[in-house]
Residue frames relative to the residue before (quaternion, step in Angstrom):
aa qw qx qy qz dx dy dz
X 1.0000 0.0000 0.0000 0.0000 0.00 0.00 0.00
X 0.7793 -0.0373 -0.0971 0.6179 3.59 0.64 -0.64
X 0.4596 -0.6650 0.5211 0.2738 3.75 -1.22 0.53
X 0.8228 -0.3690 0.3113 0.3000 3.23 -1.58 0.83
X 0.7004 0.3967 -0.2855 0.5202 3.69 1.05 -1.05
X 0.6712 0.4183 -0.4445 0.4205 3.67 0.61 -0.79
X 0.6641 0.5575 -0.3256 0.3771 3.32 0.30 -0.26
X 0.8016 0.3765 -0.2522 0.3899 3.36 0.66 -0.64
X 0.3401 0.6495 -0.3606 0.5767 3.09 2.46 -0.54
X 0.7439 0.5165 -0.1866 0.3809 3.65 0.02 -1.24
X 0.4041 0.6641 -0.2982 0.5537 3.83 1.57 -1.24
X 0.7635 0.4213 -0.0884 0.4814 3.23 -0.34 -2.32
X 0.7955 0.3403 -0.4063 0.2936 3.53 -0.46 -0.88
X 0.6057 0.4968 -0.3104 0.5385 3.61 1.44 -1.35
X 0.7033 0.2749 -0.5218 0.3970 3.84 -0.06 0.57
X 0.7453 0.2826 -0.5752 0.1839 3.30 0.28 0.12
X 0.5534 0.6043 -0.4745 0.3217 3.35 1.36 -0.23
X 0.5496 0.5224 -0.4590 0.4630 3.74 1.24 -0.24
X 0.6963 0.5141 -0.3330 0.3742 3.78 0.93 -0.17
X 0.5840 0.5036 -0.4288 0.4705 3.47 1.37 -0.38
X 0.4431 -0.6243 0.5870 0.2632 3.58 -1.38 1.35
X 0.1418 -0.5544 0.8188 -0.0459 2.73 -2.01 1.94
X 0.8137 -0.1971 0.4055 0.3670 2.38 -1.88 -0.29
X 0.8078 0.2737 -0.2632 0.4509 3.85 0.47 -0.71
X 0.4250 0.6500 -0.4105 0.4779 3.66 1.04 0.03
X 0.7039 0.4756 -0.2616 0.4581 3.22 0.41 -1.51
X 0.6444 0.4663 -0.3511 0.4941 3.53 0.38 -1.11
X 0.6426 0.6078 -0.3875 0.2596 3.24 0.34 -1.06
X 0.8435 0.4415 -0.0691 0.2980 2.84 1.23 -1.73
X 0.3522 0.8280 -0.1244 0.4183 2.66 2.36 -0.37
X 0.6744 0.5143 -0.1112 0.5180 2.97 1.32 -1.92
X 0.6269 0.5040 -0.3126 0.5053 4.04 1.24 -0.73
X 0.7088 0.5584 -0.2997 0.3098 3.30 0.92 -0.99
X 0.7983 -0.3222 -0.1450 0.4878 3.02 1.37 -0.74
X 0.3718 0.4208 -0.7385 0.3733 3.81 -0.19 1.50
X 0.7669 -0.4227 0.2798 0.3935 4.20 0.63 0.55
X 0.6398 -0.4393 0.4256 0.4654 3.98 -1.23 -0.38
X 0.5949 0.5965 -0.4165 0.3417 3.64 0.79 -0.57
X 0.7868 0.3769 -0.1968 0.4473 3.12 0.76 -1.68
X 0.3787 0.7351 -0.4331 0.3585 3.43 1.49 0.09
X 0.8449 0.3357 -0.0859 0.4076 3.04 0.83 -1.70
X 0.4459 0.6117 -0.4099 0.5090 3.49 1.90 -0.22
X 0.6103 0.5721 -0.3265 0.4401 3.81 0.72 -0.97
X 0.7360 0.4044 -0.2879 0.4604 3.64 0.98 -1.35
X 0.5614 0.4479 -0.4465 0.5338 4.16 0.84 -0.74
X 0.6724 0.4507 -0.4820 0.3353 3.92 0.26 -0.73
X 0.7350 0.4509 -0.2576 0.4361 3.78 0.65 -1.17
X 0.4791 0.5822 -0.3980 0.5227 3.78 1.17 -0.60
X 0.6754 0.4964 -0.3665 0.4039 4.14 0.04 -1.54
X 0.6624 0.6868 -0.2207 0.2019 3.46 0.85 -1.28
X 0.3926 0.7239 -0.2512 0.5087 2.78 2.39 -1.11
X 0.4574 0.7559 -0.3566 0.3039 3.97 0.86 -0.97
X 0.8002 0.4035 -0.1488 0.4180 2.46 0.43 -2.00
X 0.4786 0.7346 -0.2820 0.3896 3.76 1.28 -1.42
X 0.7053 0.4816 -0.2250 0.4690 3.36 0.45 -2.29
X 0.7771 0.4477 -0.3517 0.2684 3.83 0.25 -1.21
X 0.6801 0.4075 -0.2070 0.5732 3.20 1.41 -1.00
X 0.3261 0.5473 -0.5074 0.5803 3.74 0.52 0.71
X 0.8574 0.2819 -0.1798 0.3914 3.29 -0.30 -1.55
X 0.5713 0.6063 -0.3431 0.4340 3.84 0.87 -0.51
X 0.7592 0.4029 -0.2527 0.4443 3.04 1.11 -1.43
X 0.7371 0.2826 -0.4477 0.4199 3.20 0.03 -1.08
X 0.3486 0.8113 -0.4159 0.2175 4.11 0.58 0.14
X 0.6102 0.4948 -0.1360 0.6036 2.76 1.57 -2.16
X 0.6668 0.5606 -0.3962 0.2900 3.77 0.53 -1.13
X 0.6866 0.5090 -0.3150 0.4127 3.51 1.01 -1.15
X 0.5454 0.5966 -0.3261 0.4901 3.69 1.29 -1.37
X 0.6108 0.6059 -0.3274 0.3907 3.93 0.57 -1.38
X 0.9171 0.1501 0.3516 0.1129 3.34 0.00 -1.67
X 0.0213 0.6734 -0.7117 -0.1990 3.87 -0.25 -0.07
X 0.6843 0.4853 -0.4509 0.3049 3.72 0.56 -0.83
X 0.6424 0.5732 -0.2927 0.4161 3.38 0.93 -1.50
X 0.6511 0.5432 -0.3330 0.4124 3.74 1.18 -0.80
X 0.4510 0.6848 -0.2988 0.4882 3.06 1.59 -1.28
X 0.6054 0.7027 -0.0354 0.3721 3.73 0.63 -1.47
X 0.5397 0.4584 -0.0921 0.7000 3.47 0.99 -1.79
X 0.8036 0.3469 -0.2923 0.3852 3.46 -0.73 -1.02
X 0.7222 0.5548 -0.2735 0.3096 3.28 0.45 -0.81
X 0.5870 0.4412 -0.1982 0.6492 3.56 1.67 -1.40
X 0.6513 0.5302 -0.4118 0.3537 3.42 0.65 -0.57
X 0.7197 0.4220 -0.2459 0.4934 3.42 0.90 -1.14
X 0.4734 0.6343 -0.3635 0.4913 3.60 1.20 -0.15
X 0.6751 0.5273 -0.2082 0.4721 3.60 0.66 -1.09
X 0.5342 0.4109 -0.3795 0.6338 3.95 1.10 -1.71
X 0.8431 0.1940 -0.4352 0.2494 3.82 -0.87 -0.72
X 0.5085 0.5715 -0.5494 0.3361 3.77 1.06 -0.23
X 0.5662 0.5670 -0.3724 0.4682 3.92 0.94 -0.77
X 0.7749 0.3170 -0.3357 0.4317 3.71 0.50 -1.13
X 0.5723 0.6323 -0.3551 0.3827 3.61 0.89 0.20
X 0.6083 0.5646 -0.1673 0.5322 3.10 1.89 -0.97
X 0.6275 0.4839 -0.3077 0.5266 3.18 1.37 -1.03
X 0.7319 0.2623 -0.3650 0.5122 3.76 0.42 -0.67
X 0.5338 0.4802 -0.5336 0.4470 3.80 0.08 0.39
X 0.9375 -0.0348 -0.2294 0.2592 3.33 0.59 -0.28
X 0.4592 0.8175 -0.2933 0.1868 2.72 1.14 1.02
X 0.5192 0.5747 -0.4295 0.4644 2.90 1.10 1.87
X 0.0888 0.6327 -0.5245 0.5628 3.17 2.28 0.96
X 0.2505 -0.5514 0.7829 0.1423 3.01 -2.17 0.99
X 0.4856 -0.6861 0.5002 0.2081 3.24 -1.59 1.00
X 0.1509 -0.8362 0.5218 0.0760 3.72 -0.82 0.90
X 0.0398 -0.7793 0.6186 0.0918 3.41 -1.04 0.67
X 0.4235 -0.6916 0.5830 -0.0493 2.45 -1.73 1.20
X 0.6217 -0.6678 0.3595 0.1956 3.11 -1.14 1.42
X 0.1108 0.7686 -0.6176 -0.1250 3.97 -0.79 0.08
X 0.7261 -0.4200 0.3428 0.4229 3.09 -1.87 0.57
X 0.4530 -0.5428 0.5594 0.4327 3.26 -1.41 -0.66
X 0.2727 -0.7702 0.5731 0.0634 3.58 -0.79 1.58
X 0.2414 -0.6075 0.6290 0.4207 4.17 -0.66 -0.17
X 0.7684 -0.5630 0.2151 0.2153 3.30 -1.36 0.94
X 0.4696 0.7096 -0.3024 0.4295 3.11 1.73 -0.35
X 0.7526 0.5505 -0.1400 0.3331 3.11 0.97 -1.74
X 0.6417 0.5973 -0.2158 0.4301 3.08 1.32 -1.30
X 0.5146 0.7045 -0.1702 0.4582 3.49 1.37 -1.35
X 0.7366 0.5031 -0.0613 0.4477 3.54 1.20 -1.35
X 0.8522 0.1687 -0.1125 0.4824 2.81 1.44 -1.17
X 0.5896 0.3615 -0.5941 0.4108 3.18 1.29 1.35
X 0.3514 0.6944 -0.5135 0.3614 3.70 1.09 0.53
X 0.6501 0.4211 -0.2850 0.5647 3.65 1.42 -1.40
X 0.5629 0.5646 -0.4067 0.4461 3.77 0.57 -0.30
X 0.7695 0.4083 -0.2567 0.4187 3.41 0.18 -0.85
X 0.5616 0.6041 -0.2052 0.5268 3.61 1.43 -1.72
X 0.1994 0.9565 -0.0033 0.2129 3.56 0.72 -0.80
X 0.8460 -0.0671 0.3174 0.4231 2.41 -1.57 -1.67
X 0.6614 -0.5551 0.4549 0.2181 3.62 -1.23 1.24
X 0.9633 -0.0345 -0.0688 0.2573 3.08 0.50 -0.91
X 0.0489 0.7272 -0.5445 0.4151 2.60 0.63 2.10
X 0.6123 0.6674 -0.1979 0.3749 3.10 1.46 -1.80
X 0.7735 0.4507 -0.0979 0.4347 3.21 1.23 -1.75
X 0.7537 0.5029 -0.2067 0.3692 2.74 1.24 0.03
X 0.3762 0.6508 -0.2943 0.5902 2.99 1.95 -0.35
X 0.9039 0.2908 -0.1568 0.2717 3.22 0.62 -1.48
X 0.2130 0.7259 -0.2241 0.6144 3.31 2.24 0.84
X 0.8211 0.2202 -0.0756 0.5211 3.48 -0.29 -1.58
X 0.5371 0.4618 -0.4818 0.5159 4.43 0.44 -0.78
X 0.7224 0.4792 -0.4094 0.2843 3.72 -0.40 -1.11
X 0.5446 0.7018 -0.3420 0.3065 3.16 1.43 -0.87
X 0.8028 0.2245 -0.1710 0.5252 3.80 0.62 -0.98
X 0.5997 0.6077 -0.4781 0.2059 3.42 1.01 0.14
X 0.3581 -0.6071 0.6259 0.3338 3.62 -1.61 0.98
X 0.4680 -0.6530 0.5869 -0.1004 2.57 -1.64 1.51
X 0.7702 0.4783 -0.1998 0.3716 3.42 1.34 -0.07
X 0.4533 0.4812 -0.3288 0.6744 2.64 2.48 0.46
X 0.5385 -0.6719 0.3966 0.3180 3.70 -1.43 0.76
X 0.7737 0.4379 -0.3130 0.3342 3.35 0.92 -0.76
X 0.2818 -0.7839 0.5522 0.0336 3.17 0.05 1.48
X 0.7432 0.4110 -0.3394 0.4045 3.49 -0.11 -1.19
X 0.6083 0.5974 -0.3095 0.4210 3.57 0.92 -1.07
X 0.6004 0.6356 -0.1609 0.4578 3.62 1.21 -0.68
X 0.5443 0.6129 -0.0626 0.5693 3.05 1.63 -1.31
X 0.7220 0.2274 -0.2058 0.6203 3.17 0.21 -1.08
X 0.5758 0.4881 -0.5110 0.4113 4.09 -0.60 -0.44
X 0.6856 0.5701 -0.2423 0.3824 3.32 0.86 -1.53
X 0.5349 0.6487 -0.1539 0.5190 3.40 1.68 -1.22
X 0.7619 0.4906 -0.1966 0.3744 2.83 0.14 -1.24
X 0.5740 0.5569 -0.2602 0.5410 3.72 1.33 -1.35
X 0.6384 0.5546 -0.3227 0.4252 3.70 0.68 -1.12
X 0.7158 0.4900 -0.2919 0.4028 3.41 0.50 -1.64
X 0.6104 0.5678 -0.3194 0.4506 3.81 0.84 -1.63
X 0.6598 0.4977 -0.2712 0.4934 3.82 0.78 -0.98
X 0.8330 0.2298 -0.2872 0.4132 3.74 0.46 -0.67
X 0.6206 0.4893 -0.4259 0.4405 3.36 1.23 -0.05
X 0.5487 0.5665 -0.3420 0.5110 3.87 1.55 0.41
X 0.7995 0.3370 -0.2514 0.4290 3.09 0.93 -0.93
X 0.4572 0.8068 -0.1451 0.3448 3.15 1.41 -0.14
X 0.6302 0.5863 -0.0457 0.5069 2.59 1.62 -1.89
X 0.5766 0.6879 -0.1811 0.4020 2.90 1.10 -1.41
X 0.7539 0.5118 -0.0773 0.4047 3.18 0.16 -1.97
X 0.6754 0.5596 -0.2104 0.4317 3.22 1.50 -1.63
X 0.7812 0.5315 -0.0918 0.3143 3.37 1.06 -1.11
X 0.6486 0.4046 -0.2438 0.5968 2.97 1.95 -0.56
X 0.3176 0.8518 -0.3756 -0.1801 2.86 1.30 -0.48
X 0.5319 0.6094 -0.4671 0.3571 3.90 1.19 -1.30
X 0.6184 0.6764 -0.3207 0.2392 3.99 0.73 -1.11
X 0.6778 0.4141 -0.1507 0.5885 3.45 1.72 -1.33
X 0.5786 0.6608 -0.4464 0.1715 3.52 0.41 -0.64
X 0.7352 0.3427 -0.1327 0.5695 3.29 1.15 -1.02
X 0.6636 0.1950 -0.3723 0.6189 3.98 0.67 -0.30
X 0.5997 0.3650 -0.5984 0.3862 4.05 -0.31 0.55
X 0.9048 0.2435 -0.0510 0.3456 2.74 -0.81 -2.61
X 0.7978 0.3946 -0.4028 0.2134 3.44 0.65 -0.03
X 0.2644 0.8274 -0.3010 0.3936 2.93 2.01 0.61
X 0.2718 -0.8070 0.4745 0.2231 3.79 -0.16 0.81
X 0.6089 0.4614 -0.3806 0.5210 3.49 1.24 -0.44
X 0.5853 0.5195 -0.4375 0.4429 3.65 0.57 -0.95
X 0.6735 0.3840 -0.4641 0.4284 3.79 0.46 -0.80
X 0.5363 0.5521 -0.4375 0.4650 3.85 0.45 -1.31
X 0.8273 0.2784 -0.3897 0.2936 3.39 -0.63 -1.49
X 0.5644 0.5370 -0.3811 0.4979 3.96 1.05 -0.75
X 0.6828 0.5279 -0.3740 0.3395 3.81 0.11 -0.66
X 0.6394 0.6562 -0.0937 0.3897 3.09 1.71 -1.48
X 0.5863 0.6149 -0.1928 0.4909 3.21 1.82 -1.45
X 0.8155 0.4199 -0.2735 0.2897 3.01 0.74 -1.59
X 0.5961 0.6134 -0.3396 0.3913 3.56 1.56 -0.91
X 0.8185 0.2051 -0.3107 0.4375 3.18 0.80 -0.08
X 0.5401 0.3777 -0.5433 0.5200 3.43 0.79 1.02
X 0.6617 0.4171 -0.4766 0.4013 3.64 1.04 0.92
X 0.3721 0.6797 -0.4263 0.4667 3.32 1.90 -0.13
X 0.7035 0.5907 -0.1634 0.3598 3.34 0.81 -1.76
X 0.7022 0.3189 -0.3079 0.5571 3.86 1.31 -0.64
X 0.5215 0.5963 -0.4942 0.3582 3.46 0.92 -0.30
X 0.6794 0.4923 -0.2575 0.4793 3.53 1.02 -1.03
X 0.4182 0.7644 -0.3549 0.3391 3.22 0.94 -0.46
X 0.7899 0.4984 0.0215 0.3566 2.34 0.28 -2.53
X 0.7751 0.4733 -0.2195 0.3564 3.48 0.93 -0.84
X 0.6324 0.3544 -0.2671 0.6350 3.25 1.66 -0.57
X 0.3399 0.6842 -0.5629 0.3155 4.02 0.73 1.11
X 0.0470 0.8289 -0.5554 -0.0475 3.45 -0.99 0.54
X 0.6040 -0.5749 0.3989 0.3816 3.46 -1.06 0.54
């Protein structure tokens, strides 16, 4: 179904964008720094599952889009590829902001779990973005799209709920030689705009 290169293209690209600090990283890491490594790694399985929800609606949607349409696809691609360069603009606008973290209560492991599952489940633009970046490696010349979708999912989710974990668990180790690094933010911000330049283009010269 997919070849050796899309995959490993897909492998490679999803870690670093799972490495550039968001909004759920941070928290993640936030949650290691200080409610301990556990709640680090409870925080990272909660925000990772959320991907589920992301992966299913991804694949439904962009399903209906192809079934619908060449225009409406025509359409998709276009907002879609609109959206990847509004991010890499965002990334290079700020990507000489230092990243802050912020302090949270202490949660019991349940809670935290919950409330990065609703965080992730959520937030808008995860959704849009899922449903953006998957289309990217899918072959179109096989029918089972959605199935594609989801595998594709699935790889994504296994990758942030590892690297996460990771990040989540060591966290005291990174705080001061990553996120508070001004180059580490720049050179990440810098990566990502142009591996979002790179799917926008992508995206626009895709065809069914």
């Amino acid at each position: 179904m997919f070849d050796a290169a899309t995959i490993l293209l897909f492998i490679g690209t999803s870690i670093i964008l799972i490495a550039i600090p968001g909004p759920d990283l941070i928290f993640t890491i936030t949650q290691g720094m200080t409610n301990g490594r556990k709640a680090g790694i409870v925080t990272a399985m909660g925000l990772s599952l959320g991907n589920i929800v992301h992966t299913l609606a991804a694949a439904l949607g962009l399903s209906l889009i192809i079934k619908t349409s060449m225009v409406v696809f025509a359409i998709f691609k276009s907002l879609g590829a609109i959206y990847l360069f509004y991010l890499a603009f965002q990334a290079i606008k700020h990507r000489k902001e230092a990243i802050h973290l912020h302090s949270e209560s202490n949660n019991g492991s349940k809670d935290l779990f919950l409330r990065g599952l609703l965080m992730n489940i959520l937030n808008p633009k995860v959704a849009i973005f899922y449903l953006t970046f998957l289309p990217q490696f899918i072959n179109y010349k096989l029918s089972n799209v959605p199935l594609q979708m989801c595998m594709l999912g699935l790889i994504f989710i296994t990758l942030t709920a590892i690297i996460f974990s990771l990040l989540g668990y060591f966290a005291g180790s990174f705080r001061d030689r990553l996120l508070q690094n001004p180059r580490f933010s720049e050179y990440m911000n810098m990566t990502a705009a142009v591996i979002f330049i790179g799917l926008g283009a992508k995206l626009i010269t895709t065809d069914i």
